[in-house]
PAFIZA-412208 format. One line per 5 residues: for each residue x, z, y of C-alpha. Coordinates in nm, 4 decimals. Each point is the difference from the previous one (the first is absolute). Layout:
X,Z,Y ~ ...
***
This chain:
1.6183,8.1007,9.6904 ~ 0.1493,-0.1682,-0.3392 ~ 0.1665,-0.2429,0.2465 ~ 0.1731,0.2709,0.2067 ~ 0.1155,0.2154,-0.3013
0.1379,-0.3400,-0.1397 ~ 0.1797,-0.0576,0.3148 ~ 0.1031,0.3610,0.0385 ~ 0.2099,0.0110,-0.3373 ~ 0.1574,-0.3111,0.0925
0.1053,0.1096,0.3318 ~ 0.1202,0.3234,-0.2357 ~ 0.1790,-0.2327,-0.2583 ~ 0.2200,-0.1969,0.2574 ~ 0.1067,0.3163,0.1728
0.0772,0.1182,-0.3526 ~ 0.1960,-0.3344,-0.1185 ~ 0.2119,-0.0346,0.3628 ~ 0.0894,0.3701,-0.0680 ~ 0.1731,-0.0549,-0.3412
0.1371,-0.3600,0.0831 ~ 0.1809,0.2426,0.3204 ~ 0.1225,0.2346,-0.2688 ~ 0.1257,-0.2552,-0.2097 ~ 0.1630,-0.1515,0.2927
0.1617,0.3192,0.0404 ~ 0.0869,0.0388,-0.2921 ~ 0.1973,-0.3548,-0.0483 ~ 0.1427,0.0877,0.3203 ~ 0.1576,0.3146,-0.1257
0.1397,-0.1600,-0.3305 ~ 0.1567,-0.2635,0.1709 ~ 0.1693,0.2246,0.2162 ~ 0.0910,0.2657,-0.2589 ~ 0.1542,-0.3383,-0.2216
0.1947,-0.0878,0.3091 ~ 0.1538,0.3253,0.0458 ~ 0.0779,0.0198,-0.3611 ~ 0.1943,-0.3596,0.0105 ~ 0.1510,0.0857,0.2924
0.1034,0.3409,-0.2030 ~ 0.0715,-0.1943,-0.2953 ~ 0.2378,-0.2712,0.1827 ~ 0.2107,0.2629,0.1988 ~ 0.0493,0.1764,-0.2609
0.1036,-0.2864,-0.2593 ~ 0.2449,-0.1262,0.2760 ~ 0.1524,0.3474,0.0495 ~ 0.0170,0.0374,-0.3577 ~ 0.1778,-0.3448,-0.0044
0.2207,0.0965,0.3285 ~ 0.1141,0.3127,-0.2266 ~ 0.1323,-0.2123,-0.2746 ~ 0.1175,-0.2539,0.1835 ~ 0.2315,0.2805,0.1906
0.1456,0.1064,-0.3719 ~ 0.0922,-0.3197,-0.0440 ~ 0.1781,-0.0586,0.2981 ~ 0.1816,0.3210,-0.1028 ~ 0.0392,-0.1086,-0.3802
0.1527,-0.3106,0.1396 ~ 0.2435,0.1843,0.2580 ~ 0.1235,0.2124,-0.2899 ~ 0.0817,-0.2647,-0.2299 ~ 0.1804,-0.2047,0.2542
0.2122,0.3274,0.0754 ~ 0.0447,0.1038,-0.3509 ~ 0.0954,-0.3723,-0.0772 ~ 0.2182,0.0395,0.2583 ~ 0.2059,0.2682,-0.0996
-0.0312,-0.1102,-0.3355 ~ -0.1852,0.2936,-0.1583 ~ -0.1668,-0.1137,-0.2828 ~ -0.3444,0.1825,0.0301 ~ -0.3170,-0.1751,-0.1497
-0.2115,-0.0061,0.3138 ~ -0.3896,-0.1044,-0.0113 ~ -0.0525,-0.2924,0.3105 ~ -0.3823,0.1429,0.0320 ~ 0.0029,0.3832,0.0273
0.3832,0.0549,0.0524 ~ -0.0132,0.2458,-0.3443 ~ 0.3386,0.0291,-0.1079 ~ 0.1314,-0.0027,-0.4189 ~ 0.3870,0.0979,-0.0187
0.1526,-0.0060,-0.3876 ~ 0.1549,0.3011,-0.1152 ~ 0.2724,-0.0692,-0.1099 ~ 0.0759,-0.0714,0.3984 ~ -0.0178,0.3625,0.0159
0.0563,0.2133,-0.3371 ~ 0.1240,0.0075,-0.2709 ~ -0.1639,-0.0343,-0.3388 ~ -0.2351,0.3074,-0.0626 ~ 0.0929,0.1813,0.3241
-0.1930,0.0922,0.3297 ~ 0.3434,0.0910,0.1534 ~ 0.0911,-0.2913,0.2265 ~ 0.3310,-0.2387,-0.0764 ~ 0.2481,-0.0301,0.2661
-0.1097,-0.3208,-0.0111 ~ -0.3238,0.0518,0.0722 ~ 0.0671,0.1894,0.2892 ~ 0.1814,-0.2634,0.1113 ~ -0.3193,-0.1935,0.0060
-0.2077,0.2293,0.1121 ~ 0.2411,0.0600,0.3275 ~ -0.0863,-0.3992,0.0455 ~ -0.3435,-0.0403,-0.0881 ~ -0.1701,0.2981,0.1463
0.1179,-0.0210,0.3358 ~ -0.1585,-0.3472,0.0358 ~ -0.3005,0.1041,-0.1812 ~ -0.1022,0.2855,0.2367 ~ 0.1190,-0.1317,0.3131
-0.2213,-0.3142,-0.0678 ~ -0.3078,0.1341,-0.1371 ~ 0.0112,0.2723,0.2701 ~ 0.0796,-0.2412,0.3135 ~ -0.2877,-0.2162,0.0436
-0.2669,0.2273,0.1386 ~ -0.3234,-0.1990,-0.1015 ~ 0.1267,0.0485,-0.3779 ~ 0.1084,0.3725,0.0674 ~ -0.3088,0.1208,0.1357
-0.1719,-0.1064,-0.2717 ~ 0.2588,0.1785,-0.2697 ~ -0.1515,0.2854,-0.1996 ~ 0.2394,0.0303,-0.2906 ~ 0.3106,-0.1312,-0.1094
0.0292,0.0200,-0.4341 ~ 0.2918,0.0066,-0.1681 ~ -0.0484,-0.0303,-0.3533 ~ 0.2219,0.0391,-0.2640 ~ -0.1172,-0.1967,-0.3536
0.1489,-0.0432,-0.3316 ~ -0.0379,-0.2295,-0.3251 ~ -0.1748,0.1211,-0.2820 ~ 0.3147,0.0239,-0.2895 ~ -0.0133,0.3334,-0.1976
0.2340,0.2429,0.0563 ~ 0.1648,0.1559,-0.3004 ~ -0.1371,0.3405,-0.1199 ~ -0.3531,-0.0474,0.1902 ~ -0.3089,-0.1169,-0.2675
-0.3038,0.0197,0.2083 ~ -0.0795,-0.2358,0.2478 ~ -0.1029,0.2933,0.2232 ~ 0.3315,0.1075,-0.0469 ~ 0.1477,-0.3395,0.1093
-0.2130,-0.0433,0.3032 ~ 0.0709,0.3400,0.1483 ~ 0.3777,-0.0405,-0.0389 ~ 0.0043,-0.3026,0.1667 ~ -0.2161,0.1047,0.2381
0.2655,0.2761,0.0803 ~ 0.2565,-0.2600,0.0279 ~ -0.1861,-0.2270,0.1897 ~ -0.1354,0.3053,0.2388 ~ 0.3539,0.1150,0.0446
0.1293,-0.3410,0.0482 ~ -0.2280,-0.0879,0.2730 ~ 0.0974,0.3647,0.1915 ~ 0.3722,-0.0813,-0.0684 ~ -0.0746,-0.3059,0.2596
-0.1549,0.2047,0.2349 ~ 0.2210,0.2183,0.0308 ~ 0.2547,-0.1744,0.0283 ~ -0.1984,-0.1886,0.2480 ~ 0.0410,0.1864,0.3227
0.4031,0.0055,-0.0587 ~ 0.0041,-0.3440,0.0788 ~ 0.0780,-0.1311,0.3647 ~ -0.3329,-0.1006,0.0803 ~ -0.1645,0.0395,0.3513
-0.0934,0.3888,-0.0152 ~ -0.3016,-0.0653,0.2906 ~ -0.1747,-0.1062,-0.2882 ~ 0.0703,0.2801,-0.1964 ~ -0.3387,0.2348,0.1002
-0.2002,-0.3055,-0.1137 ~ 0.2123,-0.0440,-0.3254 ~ -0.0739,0.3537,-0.1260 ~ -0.3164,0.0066,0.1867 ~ -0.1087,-0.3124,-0.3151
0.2383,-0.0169,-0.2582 ~ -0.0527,0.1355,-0.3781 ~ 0.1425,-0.0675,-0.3103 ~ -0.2398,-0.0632,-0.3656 ~ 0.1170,-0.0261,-0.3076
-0.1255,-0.2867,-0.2414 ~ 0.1346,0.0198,-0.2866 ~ -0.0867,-0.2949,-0.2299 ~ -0.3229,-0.0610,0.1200 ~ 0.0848,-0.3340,0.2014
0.2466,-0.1738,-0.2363 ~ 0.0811,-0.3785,0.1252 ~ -0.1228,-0.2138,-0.2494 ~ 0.1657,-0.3498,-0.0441 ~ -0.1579,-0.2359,-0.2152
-0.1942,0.2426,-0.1738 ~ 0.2964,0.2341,-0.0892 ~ 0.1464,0.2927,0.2259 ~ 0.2877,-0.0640,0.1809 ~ 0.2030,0.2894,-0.0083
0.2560,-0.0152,0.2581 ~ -0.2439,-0.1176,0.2395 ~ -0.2472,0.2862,-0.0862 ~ 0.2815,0.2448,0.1055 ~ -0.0197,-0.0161,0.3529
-0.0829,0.1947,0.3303 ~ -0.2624,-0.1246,0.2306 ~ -0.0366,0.0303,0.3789 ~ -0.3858,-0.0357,0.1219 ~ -0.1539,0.0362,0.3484
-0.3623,0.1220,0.0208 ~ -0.1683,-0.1410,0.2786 ~ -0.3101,0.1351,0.1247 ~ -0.2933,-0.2541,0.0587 ~ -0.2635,0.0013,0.2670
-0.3210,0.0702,-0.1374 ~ -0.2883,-0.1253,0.1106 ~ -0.1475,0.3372,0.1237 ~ 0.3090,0.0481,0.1886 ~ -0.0321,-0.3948,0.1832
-0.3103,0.0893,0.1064 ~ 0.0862,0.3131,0.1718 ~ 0.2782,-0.1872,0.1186 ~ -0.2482,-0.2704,0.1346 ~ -0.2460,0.2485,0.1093
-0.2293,-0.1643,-0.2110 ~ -0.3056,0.2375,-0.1243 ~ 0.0945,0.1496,-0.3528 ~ -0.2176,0.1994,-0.1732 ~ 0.0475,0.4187,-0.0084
-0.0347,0.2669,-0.3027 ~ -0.2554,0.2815,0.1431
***
Protein backbone atom coordinates (compact mmCIF):
# COMPACT_ATOMS: atom_id res chain seq x y z
CA UNK A 1 0.00 0.00 0.00
CA UNK A 2 3.15 2.39 0.97
CA UNK A 3 4.47 1.30 -2.47
CA UNK A 4 1.37 2.42 -4.41
CA UNK A 5 0.89 5.78 -2.54
CA UNK A 6 4.70 6.31 -3.31
CA UNK A 7 4.08 5.63 -6.86
CA UNK A 8 0.81 7.52 -6.94
CA UNK A 9 2.43 11.01 -5.94
CA UNK A 10 5.01 10.48 -8.41
CA UNK A 11 2.73 9.78 -11.17
CA UNK A 12 1.00 13.21 -9.52
CA UNK A 13 4.42 15.11 -9.48
CA UNK A 14 5.34 14.53 -13.24
CA UNK A 15 1.90 15.52 -14.39
CA UNK A 16 2.46 18.53 -12.14
CA UNK A 17 6.21 19.38 -13.43
CA UNK A 18 5.22 18.75 -17.48
CA UNK A 19 2.31 21.18 -16.69
CA UNK A 20 4.49 24.18 -15.59
CA UNK A 21 7.52 23.37 -17.97
CA UNK A 22 4.19 23.79 -20.83
CA UNK A 23 3.41 27.09 -19.19
CA UNK A 24 6.75 28.24 -19.18
CA UNK A 25 7.04 27.21 -22.70
CA UNK A 26 4.22 29.37 -23.28
CA UNK A 27 5.23 31.81 -21.71
CA UNK A 28 8.86 32.20 -23.56
CA UNK A 29 6.87 31.76 -26.55
CA UNK A 30 4.80 34.81 -25.94
CA UNK A 31 7.83 37.10 -24.95
CA UNK A 32 9.64 36.30 -27.84
CA UNK A 33 6.91 37.16 -29.94
CA UNK A 34 5.76 40.29 -28.08
CA UNK A 35 9.93 41.41 -28.38
CA UNK A 36 9.63 40.76 -32.07
CA UNK A 37 6.72 42.84 -32.62
CA UNK A 38 8.19 45.54 -30.55
CA UNK A 39 11.60 45.55 -32.81
CA UNK A 40 9.76 45.33 -35.66
CA UNK A 41 7.72 48.51 -34.09
CA UNK A 42 10.82 49.98 -32.97
CA UNK A 43 12.75 49.68 -36.50
CA UNK A 44 9.80 51.08 -38.66
CA UNK A 45 9.41 53.58 -36.73
CA UNK A 46 13.22 54.74 -36.30
CA UNK A 47 13.46 54.50 -40.18
CA UNK A 48 10.33 56.64 -40.70
CA UNK A 49 11.56 58.93 -38.21
CA UNK A 50 14.88 58.97 -40.21
CA UNK A 51 12.88 59.09 -43.75
CA UNK A 52 11.20 62.38 -42.16
CA UNK A 53 14.44 64.11 -41.63
CA UNK A 54 16.07 62.98 -44.33
CA UNK A 55 13.03 64.65 -46.53
CA UNK A 56 13.86 68.23 -44.62
CA UNK A 57 17.02 67.96 -45.72
CA UNK A 58 16.48 67.35 -49.14
CA UNK A 59 14.28 70.47 -48.85
CA UNK A 60 16.94 72.51 -46.70
CA UNK A 61 19.30 71.67 -49.47
CA UNK A 62 16.85 72.69 -52.45
CA UNK A 63 16.35 76.03 -50.72
CA UNK A 64 19.81 76.94 -50.30
CA UNK A 65 20.77 76.06 -53.79
CA UNK A 66 17.78 78.42 -54.94
CA UNK A 67 18.42 81.12 -52.51
CA UNK A 68 22.20 80.86 -53.52
CA UNK A 69 21.00 81.15 -56.70
CA UNK A 70 19.29 84.23 -56.71
CA UNK A 71 21.68 85.49 -54.42
CA UNK A 72 19.51 86.13 -51.35
CA UNK A 73 21.54 86.08 -48.53
CA UNK A 74 19.35 84.06 -45.99
CA UNK A 75 21.16 81.93 -43.25
CA UNK A 76 19.61 78.58 -44.06
CA UNK A 77 20.10 75.39 -41.63
CA UNK A 78 21.31 72.15 -44.18
CA UNK A 79 19.42 69.70 -41.50
CA UNK A 80 15.88 71.00 -40.77
CA UNK A 81 15.64 73.72 -43.57
CA UNK A 82 14.91 76.50 -40.46
CA UNK A 83 15.54 79.70 -41.89
CA UNK A 84 17.53 83.03 -39.83
CA UNK A 85 17.21 86.34 -42.04
CA UNK A 86 19.13 89.64 -40.35
CA UNK A 87 17.12 92.56 -39.84
CA UNK A 88 18.56 94.92 -41.05
CA UNK A 89 17.57 92.95 -44.54
CA UNK A 90 14.24 94.09 -43.64
CA UNK A 91 13.85 97.21 -41.12
CA UNK A 92 15.11 99.68 -40.03
CA UNK A 93 16.67 100.27 -36.64
CA UNK A 94 13.90 100.05 -33.87
CA UNK A 95 11.00 99.58 -36.33
CA UNK A 96 8.52 96.64 -37.13
CA UNK A 97 7.47 98.63 -40.27
CA UNK A 98 9.21 96.93 -43.19
CA UNK A 99 12.08 98.89 -45.45
CA UNK A 100 11.52 99.09 -49.05
CA UNK A 101 14.29 97.15 -49.03
CA UNK A 102 13.12 94.56 -47.24
CA UNK A 103 10.26 94.12 -49.26
CA UNK A 104 12.36 93.83 -51.90
CA UNK A 105 13.67 90.73 -50.28
CA UNK A 106 10.88 89.43 -49.12
CA UNK A 107 9.23 89.57 -52.89
CA UNK A 108 12.50 87.18 -53.61
CA UNK A 109 12.81 85.01 -50.80
CA UNK A 110 9.31 84.05 -49.95
CA UNK A 111 8.19 82.94 -53.15
CA UNK A 112 10.95 80.27 -53.20
CA UNK A 113 10.42 79.48 -49.66
CA UNK A 114 6.72 78.46 -49.94
CA UNK A 115 6.70 77.06 -53.26
CA UNK A 116 9.53 74.65 -52.08
CA UNK A 117 8.54 73.67 -48.73
CA UNK A 118 4.95 73.24 -50.03
CA UNK A 119 5.86 71.14 -53.36
CA UNK A 120 7.25 67.98 -52.28
CA UNK A 121 4.29 66.08 -50.91
CA UNK A 122 6.10 63.54 -48.52
CA UNK A 123 7.45 66.79 -46.60
CA UNK A 124 3.97 68.60 -46.88
CA UNK A 125 1.92 66.02 -45.47
CA UNK A 126 3.83 65.90 -42.68
CA UNK A 127 3.71 70.00 -42.07
CA UNK A 128 1.83 71.08 -38.96
CA UNK A 129 3.11 74.60 -38.44
CA UNK A 130 5.14 77.01 -40.07
CA UNK A 131 6.87 79.76 -37.16
CA UNK A 132 7.89 82.87 -37.92
CA UNK A 133 9.63 84.41 -35.18
CA UNK A 134 10.69 87.68 -34.72
CA UNK A 135 13.83 88.08 -31.93
CA UNK A 136 15.82 90.89 -30.70
CA UNK A 137 19.23 91.60 -28.73
CA UNK A 138 19.14 92.37 -25.28
CA UNK A 139 20.57 96.41 -25.29
CA UNK A 140 18.42 98.68 -23.00
CA UNK A 141 16.30 100.99 -24.36
CA UNK A 142 16.40 104.48 -22.97
CA UNK A 143 13.70 105.43 -20.37
CA UNK A 144 12.87 101.58 -19.47
CA UNK A 145 14.68 100.39 -15.81
CA UNK A 146 13.23 97.06 -15.20
CA UNK A 147 14.18 94.19 -16.99
CA UNK A 148 10.46 93.27 -17.15
CA UNK A 149 10.12 96.37 -18.77
CA UNK A 150 12.87 95.56 -21.36
CA UNK A 151 11.68 92.12 -22.17
CA UNK A 152 8.09 93.07 -22.85
CA UNK A 153 9.09 95.91 -25.20
CA UNK A 154 11.08 93.87 -27.14
CA UNK A 155 8.85 91.32 -27.11
CA UNK A 156 6.37 93.85 -28.77
CA UNK A 157 8.89 94.60 -31.32
CA UNK A 158 9.87 91.31 -31.97
CA UNK A 159 5.95 90.11 -31.99
CA UNK A 160 5.17 92.88 -34.39
CA UNK A 161 8.17 92.28 -36.43
CA UNK A 162 7.50 88.73 -37.04
CA UNK A 163 3.53 89.73 -38.14
CA UNK A 164 5.02 92.54 -40.34
CA UNK A 165 6.54 89.38 -42.42
CA UNK A 166 3.51 87.68 -42.53
CA UNK A 167 1.70 89.94 -43.69
CA UNK A 168 3.45 91.00 -46.02
CA UNK A 169 3.82 87.43 -46.90
CA UNK A 170 0.82 86.60 -48.98
CA UNK A 171 1.52 89.91 -51.25
CA UNK A 172 4.26 88.21 -52.67
CA UNK A 173 3.96 86.22 -56.08
CA UNK A 174 4.10 82.95 -54.67
CA UNK A 175 2.03 79.90 -55.94
CA UNK A 176 -1.50 80.76 -54.25
CA UNK A 177 -2.54 76.65 -54.44
CA UNK A 178 -0.57 76.60 -51.51
CA UNK A 179 -2.14 79.28 -49.91
CA UNK A 180 -5.09 77.11 -47.78
CA UNK A 181 -2.12 75.14 -46.39
CA UNK A 182 -0.06 78.38 -45.63
CA UNK A 183 -2.77 79.87 -43.38
CA UNK A 184 -4.02 76.52 -42.57
CA UNK A 185 -0.01 76.34 -40.39
CA UNK A 186 1.55 79.48 -40.21
CA UNK A 187 1.90 81.75 -36.87
CA UNK A 188 4.02 84.30 -35.81
CA UNK A 189 5.86 84.37 -31.79
CA UNK A 190 7.56 86.87 -30.48
CA UNK A 191 11.01 86.25 -28.65
CA UNK A 192 12.23 88.93 -27.48
CA UNK A 193 15.75 88.49 -26.01
CA UNK A 194 15.38 85.21 -24.85
CA UNK A 195 17.60 83.44 -27.65
CA UNK A 196 20.48 85.94 -28.07
CA UNK A 197 23.43 84.41 -30.42
CA UNK A 198 26.26 84.12 -28.37
CA UNK A 199 29.78 84.27 -30.03
CA UNK A 200 32.62 83.45 -28.04
CA UNK A 201 30.96 83.92 -24.92
CA UNK A 202 29.62 87.48 -25.70
CA UNK A 203 26.21 88.37 -27.55
CA UNK A 204 26.36 89.21 -30.90
CA UNK A 205 24.06 91.84 -31.48
CA UNK A 206 23.40 92.20 -35.05
CA UNK A 207 23.12 88.61 -35.39
CA UNK A 208 20.63 88.36 -32.43
CA UNK A 209 18.33 90.74 -34.45
CA UNK A 210 16.93 88.54 -36.84
CA UNK A 211 13.67 86.79 -38.12
CA UNK A 212 13.46 83.09 -38.30
CA UNK A 213 11.51 80.79 -40.64
CA UNK A 214 10.83 77.13 -39.01
CA UNK A 215 8.82 74.16 -40.34
CA UNK A 216 7.18 71.84 -37.77
CA UNK A 217 7.04 68.50 -38.95
CA UNK A 218 4.91 66.03 -37.42
CA UNK A 219 6.56 62.59 -36.50
CA UNK A 220 5.07 59.15 -36.61
CA UNK A 221 4.64 57.83 -33.33
CA UNK A 222 4.92 54.62 -32.49
CA UNK A 223 1.19 54.10 -31.54
CA UNK A 224 0.33 55.48 -34.81
CA UNK A 225 3.03 52.73 -36.86
CA UNK A 226 1.39 50.18 -35.31
CA UNK A 227 -2.04 51.02 -36.33
CA UNK A 228 -0.53 51.68 -39.48
CA UNK A 229 1.00 48.09 -39.43
CA UNK A 230 -2.00 46.59 -37.94
CA UNK A 231 0.09 45.49 -35.33
CA UNK A 232 -1.87 44.84 -31.84
CA UNK A 233 -1.57 48.10 -29.62
CA UNK A 234 -2.88 48.23 -26.46
CA UNK A 235 -6.53 50.19 -25.69
CA UNK A 236 -7.65 52.65 -22.68
CA UNK A 237 -11.10 51.02 -21.29
Amino acid sequence: MIGKRYKSNTNEDENENVFWVTMTDLMLGLTIVFMSLFIMAMTGFTQNKISSQSTQSEVAKDLIKKMNAQKIDAQIDVVTGQVKISDLELFELNSYNLSAKGKKYLDKFIPIYVNTIFSKKELSDKITGVVIQGHTDSQSYAGLHSKEEQFTKNMELSLKRANAVAEYMFKTDYNKKYSPMLTKNLTVEGKSFTEPVIISGKEDYKKSRRVELKMIVKETSIQDFLVKSALPTSKAK
